[in-house]
VOGUGU-636690 format. One record per residue: residue number from 1; residue in one letter; x, y, z of N, C-alpha, C in turn. Coordinates in steps of 0.05 Angstrom, whole numbers. Layout:
N
<r nr="NUM" rest="A" n_east="X" n_north="Y" n_up="Z" ca_east="X" ca_north="Y" ca_up="Z" c_east="X" c_north="Y" c_up="Z"/>
...
END
This chain:
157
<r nr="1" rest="X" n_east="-529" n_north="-48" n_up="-185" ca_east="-510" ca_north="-26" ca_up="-185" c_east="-488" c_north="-31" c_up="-207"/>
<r nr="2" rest="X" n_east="-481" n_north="-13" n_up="-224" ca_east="-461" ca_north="-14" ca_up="-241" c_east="-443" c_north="5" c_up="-240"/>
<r nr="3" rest="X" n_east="-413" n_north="-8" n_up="-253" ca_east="-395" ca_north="9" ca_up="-238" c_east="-397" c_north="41" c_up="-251"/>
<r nr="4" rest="X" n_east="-408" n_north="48" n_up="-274" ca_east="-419" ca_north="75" ca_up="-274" c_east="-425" c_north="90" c_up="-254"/>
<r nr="5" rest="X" n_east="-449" n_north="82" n_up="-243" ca_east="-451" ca_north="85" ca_up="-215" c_east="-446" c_north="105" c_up="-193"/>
<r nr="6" rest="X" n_east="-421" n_north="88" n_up="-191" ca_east="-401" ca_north="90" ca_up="-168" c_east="-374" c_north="109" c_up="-180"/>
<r nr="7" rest="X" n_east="-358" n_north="102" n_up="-209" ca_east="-336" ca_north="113" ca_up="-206" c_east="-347" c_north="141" c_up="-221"/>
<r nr="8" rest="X" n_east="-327" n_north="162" n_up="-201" ca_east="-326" ca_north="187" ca_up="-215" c_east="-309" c_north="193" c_up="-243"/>
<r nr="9" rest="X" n_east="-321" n_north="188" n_up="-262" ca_east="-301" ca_north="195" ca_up="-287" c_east="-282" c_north="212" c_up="-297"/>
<r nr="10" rest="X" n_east="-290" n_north="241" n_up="-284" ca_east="-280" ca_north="268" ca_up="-282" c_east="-253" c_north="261" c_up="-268"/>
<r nr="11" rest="X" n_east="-254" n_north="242" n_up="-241" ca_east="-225" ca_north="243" ca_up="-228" c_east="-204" c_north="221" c_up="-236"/>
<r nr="12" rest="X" n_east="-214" n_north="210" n_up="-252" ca_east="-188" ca_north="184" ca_up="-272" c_east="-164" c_north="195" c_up="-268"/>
<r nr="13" rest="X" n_east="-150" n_north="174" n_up="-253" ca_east="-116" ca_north="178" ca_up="-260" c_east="-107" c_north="153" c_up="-281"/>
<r nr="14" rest="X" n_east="-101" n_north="171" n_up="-301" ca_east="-101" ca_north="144" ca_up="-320" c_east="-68" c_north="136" c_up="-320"/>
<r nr="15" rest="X" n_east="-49" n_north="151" n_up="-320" ca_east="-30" ca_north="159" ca_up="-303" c_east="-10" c_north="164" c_up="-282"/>
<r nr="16" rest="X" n_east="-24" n_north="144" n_up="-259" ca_east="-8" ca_north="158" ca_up="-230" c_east="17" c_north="163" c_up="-234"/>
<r nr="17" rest="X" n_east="23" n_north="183" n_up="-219" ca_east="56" ca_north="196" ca_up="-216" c_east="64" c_north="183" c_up="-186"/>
<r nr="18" rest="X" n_east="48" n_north="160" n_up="-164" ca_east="52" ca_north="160" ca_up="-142" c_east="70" c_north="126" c_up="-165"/>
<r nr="19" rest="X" n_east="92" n_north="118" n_up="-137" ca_east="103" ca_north="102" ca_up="-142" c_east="105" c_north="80" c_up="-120"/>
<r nr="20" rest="X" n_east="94" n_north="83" n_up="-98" ca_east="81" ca_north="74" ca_up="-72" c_east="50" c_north="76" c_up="-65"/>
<r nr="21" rest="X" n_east="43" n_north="52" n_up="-48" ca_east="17" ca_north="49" ca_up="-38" c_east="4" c_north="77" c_up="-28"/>
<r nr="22" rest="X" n_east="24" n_north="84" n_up="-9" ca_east="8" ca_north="108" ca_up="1" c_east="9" c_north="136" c_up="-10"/>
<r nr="23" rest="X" n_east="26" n_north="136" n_up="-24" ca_east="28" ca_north="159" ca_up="-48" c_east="5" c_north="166" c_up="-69"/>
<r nr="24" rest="X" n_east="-3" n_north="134" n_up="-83" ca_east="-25" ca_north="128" ca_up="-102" c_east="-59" c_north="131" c_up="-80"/>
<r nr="25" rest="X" n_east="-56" n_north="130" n_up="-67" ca_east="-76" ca_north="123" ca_up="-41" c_east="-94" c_north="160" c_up="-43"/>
<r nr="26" rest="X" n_east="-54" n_north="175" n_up="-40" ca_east="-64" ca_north="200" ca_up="-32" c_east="-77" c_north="211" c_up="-58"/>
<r nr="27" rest="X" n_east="-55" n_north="205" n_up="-80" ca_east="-63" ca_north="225" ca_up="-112" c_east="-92" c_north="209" c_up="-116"/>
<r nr="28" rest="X" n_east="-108" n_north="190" n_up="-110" ca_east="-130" ca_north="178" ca_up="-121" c_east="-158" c_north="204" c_up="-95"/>
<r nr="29" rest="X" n_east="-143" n_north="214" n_up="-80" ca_east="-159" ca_north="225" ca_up="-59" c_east="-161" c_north="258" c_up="-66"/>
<r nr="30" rest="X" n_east="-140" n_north="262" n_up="-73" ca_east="-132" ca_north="287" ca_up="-86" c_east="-145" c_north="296" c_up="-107"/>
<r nr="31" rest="X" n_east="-152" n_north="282" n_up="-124" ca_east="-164" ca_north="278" ca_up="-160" c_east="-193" c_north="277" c_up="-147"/>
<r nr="32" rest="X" n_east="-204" n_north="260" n_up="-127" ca_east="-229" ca_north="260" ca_up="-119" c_east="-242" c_north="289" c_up="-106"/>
<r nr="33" rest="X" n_east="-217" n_north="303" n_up="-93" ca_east="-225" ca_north="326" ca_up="-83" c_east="-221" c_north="350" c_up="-100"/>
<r nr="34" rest="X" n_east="-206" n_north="343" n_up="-114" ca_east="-203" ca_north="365" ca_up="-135" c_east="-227" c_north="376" c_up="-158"/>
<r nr="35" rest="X" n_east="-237" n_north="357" n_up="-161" ca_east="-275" ca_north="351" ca_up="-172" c_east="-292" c_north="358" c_up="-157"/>
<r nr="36" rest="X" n_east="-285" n_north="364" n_up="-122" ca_east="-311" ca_north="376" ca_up="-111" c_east="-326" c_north="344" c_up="-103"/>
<r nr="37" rest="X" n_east="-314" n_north="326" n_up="-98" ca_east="-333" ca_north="293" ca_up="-96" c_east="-321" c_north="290" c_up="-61"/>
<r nr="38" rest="X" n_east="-312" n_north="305" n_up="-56" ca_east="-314" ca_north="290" ca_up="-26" c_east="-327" c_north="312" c_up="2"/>
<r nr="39" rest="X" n_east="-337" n_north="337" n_up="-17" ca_east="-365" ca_north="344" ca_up="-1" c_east="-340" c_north="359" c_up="35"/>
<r nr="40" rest="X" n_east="-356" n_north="358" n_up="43" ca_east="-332" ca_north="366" ca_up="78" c_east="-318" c_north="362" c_up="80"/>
<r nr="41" rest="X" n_east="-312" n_north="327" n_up="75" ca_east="-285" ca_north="315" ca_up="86" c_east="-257" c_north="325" c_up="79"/>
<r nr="42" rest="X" n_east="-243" n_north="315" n_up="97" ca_east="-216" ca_north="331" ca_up="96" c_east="-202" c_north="314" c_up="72"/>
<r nr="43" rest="X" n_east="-181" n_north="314" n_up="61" ca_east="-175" ca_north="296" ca_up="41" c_east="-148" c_north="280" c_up="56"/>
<r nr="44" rest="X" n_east="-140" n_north="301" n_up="70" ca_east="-118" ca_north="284" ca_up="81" c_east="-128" c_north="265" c_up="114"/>
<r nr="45" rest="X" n_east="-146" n_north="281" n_up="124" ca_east="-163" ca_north="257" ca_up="140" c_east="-164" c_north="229" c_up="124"/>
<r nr="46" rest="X" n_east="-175" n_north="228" n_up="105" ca_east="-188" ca_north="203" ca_up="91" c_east="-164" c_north="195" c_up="79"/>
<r nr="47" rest="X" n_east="-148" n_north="209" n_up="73" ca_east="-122" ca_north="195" ca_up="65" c_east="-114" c_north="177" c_up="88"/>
<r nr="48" rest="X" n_east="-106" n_north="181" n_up="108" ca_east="-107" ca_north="183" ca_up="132" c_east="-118" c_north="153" c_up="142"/>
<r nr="49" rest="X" n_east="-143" n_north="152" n_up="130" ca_east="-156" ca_north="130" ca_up="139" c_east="-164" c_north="107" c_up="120"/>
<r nr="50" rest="X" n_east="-166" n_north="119" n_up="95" ca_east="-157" ca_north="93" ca_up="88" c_east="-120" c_north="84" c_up="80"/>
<r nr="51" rest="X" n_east="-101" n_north="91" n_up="88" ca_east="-78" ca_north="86" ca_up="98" c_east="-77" c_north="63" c_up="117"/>
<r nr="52" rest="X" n_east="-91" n_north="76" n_up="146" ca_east="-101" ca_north="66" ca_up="171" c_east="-109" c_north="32" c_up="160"/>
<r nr="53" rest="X" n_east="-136" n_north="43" n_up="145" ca_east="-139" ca_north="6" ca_up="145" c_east="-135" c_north="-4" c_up="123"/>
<r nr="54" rest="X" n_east="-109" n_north="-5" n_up="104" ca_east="-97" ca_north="-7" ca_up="77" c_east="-81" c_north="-27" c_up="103"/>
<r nr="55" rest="X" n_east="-69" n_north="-15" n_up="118" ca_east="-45" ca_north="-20" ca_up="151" c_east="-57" c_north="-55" c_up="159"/>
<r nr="56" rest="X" n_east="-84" n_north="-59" n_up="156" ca_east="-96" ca_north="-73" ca_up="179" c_east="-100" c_north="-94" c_up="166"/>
<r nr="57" rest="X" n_east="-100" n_north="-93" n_up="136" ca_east="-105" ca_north="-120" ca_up="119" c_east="-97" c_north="-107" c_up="89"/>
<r nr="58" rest="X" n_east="-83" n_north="-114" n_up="73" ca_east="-72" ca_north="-108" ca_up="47" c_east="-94" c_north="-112" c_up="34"/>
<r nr="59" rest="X" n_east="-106" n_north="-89" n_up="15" ca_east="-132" ca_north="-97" ca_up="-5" c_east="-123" c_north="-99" c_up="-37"/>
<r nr="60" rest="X" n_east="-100" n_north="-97" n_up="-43" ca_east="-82" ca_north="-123" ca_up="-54" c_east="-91" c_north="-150" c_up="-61"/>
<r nr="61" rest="X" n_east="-109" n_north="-147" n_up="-85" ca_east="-124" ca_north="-178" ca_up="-86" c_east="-115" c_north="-192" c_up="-106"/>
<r nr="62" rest="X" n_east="-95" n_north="-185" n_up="-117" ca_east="-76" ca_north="-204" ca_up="-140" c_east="-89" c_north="-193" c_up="-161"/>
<r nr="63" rest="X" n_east="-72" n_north="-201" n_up="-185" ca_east="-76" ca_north="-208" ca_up="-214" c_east="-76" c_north="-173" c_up="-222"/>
<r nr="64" rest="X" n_east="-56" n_north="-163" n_up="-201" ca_east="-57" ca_north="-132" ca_up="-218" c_east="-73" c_north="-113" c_up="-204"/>
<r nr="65" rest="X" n_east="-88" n_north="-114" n_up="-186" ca_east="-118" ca_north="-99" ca_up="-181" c_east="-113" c_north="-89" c_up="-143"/>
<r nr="66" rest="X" n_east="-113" n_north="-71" n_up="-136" ca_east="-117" ca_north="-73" ca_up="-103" c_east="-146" c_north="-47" c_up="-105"/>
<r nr="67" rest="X" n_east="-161" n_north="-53" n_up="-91" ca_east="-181" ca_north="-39" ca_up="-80" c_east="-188" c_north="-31" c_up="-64"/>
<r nr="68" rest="X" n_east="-166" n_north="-9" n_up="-45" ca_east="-165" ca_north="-1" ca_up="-29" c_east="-194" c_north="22" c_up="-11"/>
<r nr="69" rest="X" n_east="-208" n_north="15" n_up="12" ca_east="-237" ca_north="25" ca_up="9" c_east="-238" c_north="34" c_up="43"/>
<r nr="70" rest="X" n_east="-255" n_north="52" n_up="49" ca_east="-261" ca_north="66" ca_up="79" c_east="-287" c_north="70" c_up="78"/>
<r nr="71" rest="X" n_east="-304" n_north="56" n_up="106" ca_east="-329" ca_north="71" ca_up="116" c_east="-314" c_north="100" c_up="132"/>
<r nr="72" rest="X" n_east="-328" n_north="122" n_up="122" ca_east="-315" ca_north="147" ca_up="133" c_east="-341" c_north="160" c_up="144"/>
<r nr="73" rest="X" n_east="-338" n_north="175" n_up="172" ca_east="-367" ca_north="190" ca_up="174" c_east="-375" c_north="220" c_up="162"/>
<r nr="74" rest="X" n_east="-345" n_north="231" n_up="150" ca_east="-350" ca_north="249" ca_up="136" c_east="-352" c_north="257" c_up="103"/>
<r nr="75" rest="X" n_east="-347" n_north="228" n_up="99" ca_east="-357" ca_north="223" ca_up="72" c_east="-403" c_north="227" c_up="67"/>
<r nr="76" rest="X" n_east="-399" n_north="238" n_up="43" ca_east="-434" ca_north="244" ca_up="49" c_east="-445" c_north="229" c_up="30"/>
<r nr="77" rest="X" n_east="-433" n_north="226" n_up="5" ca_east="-448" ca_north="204" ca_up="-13" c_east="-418" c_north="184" c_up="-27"/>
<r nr="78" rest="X" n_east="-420" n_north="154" n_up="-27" ca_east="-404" ca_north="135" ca_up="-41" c_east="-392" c_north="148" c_up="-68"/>
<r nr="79" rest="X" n_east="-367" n_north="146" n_up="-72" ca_east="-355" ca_north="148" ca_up="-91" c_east="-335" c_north="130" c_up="-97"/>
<r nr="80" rest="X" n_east="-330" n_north="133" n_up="-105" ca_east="-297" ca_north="115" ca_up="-128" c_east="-290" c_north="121" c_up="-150"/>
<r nr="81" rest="X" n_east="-261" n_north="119" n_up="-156" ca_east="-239" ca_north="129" ca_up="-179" c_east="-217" c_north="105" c_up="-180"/>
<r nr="82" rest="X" n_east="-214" n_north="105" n_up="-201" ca_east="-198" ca_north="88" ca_up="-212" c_east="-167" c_north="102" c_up="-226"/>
<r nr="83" rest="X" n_east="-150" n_north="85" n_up="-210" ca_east="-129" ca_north="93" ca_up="-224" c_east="-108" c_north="70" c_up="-226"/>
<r nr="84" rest="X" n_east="-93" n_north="79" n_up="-250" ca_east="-75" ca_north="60" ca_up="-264" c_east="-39" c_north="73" c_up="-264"/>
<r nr="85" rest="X" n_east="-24" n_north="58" n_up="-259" ca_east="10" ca_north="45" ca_up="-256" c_east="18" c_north="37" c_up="-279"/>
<r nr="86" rest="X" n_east="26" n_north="53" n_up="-297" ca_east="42" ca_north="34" ca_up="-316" c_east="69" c_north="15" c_up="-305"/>
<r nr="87" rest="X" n_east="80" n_north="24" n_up="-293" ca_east="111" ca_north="18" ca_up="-273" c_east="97" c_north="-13" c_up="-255"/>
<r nr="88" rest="X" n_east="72" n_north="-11" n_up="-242" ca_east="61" ca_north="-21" ca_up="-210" c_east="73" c_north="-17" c_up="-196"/>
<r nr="89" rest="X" n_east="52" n_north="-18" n_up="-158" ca_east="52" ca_north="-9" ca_up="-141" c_east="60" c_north="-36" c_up="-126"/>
<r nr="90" rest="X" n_east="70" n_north="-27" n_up="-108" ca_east="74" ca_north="-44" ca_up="-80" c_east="53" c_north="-45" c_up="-74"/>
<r nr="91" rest="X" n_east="39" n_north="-75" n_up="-61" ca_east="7" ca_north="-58" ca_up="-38" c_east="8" c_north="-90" c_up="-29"/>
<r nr="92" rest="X" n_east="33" n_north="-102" n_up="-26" ca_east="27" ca_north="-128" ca_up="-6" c_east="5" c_north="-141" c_up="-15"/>
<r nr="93" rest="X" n_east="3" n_north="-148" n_up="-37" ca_east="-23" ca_north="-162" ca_up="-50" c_east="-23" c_north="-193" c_up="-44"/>
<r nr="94" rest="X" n_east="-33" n_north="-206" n_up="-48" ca_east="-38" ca_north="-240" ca_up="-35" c_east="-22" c_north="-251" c_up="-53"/>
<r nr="95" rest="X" n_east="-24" n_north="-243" n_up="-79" ca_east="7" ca_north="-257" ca_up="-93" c_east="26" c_north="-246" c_up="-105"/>
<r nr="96" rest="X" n_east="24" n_north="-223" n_up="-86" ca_east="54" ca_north="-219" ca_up="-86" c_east="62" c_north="-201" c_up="-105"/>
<r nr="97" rest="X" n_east="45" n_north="-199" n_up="-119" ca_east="59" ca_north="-182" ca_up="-154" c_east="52" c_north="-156" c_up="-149"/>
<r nr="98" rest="X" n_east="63" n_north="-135" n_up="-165" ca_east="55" ca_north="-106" ca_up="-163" c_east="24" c_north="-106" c_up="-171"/>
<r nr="99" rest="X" n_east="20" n_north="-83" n_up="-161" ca_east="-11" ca_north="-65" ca_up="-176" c_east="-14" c_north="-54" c_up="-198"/>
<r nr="100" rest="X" n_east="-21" n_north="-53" n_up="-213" ca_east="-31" ca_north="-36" ca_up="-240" c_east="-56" c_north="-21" c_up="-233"/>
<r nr="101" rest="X" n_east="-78" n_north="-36" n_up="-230" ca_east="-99" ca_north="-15" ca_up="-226" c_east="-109" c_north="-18" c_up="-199"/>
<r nr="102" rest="X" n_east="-126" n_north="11" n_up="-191" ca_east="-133" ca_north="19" ca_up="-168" c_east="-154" c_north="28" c_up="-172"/>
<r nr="103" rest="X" n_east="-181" n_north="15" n_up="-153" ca_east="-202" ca_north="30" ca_up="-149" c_east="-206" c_north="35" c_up="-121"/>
<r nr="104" rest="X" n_east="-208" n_north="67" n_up="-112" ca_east="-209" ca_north="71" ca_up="-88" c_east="-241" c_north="79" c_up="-84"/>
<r nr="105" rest="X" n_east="-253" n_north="63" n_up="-66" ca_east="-275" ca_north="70" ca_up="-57" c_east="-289" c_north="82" c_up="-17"/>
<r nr="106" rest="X" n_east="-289" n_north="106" n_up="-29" ca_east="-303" ca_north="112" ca_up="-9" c_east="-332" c_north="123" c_up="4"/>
<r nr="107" rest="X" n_east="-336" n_north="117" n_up="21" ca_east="-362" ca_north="107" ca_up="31" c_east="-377" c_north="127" c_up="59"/>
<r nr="108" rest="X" n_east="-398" n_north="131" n_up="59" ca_east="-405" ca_north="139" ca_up="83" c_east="-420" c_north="113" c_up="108"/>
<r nr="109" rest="X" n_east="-413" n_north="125" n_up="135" ca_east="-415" ca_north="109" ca_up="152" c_east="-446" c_north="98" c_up="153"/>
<r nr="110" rest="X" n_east="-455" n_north="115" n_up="151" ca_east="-489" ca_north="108" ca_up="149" c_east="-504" c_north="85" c_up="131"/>
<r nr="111" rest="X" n_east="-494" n_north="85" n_up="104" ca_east="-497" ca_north="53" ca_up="91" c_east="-476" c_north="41" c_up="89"/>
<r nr="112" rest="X" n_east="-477" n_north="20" n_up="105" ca_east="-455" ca_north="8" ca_up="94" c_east="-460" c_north="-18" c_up="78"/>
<r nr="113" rest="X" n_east="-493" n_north="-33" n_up="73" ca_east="-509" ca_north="-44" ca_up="59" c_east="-500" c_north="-31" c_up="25"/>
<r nr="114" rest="X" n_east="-499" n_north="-2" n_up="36" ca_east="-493" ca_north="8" ca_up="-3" c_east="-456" c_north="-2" c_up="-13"/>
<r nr="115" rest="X" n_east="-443" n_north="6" n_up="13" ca_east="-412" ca_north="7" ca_up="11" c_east="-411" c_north="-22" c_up="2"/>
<r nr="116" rest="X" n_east="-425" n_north="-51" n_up="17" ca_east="-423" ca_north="-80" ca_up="14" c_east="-428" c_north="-77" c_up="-33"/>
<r nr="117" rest="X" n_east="-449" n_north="-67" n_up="-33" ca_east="-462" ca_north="-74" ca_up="-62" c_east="-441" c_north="-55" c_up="-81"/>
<r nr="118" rest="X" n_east="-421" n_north="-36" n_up="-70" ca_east="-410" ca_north="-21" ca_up="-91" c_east="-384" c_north="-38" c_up="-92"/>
<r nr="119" rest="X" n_east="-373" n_north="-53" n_up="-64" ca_east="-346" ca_north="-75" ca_up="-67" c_east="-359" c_north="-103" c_up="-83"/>
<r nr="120" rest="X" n_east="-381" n_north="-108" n_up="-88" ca_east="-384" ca_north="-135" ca_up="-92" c_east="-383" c_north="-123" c_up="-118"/>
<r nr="121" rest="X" n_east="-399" n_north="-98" n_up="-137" ca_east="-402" ca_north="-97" ca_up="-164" c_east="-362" c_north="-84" c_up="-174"/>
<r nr="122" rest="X" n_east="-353" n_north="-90" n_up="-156" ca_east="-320" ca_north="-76" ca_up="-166" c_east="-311" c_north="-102" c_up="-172"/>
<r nr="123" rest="X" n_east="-318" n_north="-123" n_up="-150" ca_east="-306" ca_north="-148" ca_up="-148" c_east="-312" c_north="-162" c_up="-176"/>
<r nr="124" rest="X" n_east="-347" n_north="-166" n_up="-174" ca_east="-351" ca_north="-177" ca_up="-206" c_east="-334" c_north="-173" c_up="-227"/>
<r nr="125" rest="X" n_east="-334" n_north="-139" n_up="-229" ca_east="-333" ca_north="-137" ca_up="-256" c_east="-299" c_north="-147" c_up="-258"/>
<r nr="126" rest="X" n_east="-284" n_north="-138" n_up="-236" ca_east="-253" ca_north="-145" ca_up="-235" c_east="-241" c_north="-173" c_up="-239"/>
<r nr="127" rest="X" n_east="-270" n_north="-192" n_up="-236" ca_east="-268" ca_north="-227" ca_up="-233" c_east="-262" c_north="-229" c_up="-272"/>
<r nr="128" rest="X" n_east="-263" n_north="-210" n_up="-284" ca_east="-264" ca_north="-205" ca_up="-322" c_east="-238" c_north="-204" c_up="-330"/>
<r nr="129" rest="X" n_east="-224" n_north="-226" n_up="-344" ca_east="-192" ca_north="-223" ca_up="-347" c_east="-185" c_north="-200" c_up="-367"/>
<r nr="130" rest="X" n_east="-208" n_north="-196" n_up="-391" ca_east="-216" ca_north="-185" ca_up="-410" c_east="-213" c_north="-159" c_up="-390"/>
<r nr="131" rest="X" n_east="-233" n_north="-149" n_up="-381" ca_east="-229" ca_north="-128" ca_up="-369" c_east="-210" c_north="-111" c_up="-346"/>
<r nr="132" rest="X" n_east="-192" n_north="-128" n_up="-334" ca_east="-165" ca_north="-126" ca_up="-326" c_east="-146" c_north="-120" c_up="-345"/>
<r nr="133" rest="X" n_east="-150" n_north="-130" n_up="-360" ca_east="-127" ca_north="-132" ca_up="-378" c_east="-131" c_north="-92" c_up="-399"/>
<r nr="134" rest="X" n_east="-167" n_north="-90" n_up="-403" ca_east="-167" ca_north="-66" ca_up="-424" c_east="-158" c_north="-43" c_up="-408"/>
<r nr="135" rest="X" n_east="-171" n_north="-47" n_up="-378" ca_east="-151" ca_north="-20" ca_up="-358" c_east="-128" c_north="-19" c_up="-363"/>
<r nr="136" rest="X" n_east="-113" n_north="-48" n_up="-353" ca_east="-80" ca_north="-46" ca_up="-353" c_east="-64" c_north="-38" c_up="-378"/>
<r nr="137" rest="X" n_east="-81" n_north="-38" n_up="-399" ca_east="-68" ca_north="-29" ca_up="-425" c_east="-83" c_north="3" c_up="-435"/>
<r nr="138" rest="X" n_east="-98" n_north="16" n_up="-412" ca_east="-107" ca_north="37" ca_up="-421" c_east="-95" c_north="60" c_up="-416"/>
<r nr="139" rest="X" n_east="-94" n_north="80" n_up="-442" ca_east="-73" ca_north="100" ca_up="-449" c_east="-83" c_north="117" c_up="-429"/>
<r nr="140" rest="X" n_east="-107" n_north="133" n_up="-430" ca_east="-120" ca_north="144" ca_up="-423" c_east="-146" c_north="148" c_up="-410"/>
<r nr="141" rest="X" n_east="-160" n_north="174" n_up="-392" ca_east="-180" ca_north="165" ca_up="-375" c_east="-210" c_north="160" c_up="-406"/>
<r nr="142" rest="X" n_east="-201" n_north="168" n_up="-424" ca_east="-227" ca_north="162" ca_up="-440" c_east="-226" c_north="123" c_up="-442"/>
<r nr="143" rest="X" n_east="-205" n_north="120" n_up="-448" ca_east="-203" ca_north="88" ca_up="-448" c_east="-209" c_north="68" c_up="-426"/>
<r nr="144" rest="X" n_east="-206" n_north="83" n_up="-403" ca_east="-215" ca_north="69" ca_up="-377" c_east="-247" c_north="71" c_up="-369"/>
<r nr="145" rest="X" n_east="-251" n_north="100" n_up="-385" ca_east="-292" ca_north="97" ca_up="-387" c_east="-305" c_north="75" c_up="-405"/>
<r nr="146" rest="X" n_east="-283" n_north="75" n_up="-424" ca_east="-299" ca_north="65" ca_up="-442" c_east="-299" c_north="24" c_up="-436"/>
<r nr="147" rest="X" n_east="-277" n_north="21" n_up="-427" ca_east="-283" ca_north="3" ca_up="-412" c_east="-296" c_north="-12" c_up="-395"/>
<r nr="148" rest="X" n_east="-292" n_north="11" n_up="-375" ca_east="-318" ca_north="8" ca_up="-342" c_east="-347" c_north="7" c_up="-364"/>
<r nr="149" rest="X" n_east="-349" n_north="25" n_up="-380" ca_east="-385" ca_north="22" ca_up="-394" c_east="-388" c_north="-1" c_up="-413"/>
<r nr="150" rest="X" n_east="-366" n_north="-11" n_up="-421" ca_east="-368" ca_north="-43" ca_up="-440" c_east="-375" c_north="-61" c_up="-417"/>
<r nr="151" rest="X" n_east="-363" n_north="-59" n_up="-390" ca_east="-369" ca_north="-77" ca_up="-376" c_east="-396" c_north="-80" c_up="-360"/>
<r nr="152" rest="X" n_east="-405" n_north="-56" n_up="-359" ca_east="-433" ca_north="-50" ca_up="-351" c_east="-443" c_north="-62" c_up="-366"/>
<r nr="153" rest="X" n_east="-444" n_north="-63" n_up="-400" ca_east="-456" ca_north="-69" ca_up="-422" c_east="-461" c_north="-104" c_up="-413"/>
<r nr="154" rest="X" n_east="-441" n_north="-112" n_up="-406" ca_east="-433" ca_north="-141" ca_up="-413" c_east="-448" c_north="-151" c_up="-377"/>
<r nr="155" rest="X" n_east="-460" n_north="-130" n_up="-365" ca_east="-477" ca_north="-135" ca_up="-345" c_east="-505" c_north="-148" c_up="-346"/>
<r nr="156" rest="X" n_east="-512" n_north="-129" n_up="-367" ca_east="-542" ca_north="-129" ca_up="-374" c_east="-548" c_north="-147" c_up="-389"/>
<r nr="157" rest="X" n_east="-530" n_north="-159" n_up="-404" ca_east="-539" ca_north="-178" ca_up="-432" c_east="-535" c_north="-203" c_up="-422"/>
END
């Protein structure tokens, strides 16, 4: 799986205007629904829930990055969007520092074998200082594609 894949390109906030966890949580849910990518679900439900379990364990994993994610049953096919903080976010991360980038992934209840392989290929590519670093410095959502697809690149070879 590559993060092609998974993130919707169309809903890039390259941008956020949210200045809090649950603000950025909602505009990353908003941008997803606004594309037509979240199918039935309500947007403020799933806001809602992944809030809920944002609450239960901070996905806040240092070095800039939180990847905030929900098995939802009204989600119908996996998606994810990425969005970026020039300022950073609060999100109680393990060390402590603000957020810059955000990939929110959400998931339907039915695989959660797929939801496991779409967090492990976010994790990889995010383990890339190189690639932390070309989000956190990207102007725009073309620059954050072009990134996520260098890193795909740097999958295969």
């Amino acid at each position: 799986m590559r993060l092609s894949d998974i993130i919707c390109f169309d809903a890039i906030v390259p941008q956020l205007a949210a200045t809090d966890r649950n603000a950025a949580i909602e505009e990353l849910i908003l941008s997803l629904h606004k594309k037509k990518k979240l199918g039935k679900a309500d947007p403020t439900a799933l806001t809602r829930a992944v809030i809920r379990r944002e609450n239960e364990a901070s996905t806040g994993i240092g070095k800039g990055v939180a990847v905030p994610h929900v098995k939802h049953a009204d989600v119908a096919r996996l998606v994810a969007v990425v969005g970026c903080s020039a300022t950073g976010i609060d999100f109680s991360s393990l060390d402590k520092q603000p957020v810059y980038t955000i990939f929110l992934l959400l998931s339907p209840t039915t695989n959660p074998d797929k939801h496991l392989q779409a967090m492990e290929t976010i994790f990889r590519n995010l383990q890339n200082d190189d690639f932390r670093r070309f989000l956190r410095q990207s102007q725009s959502a073309q620059d954050i594609i072009e990134a996520i697809k260098d890193s795909d690149g740097d999958l295969s070879e």
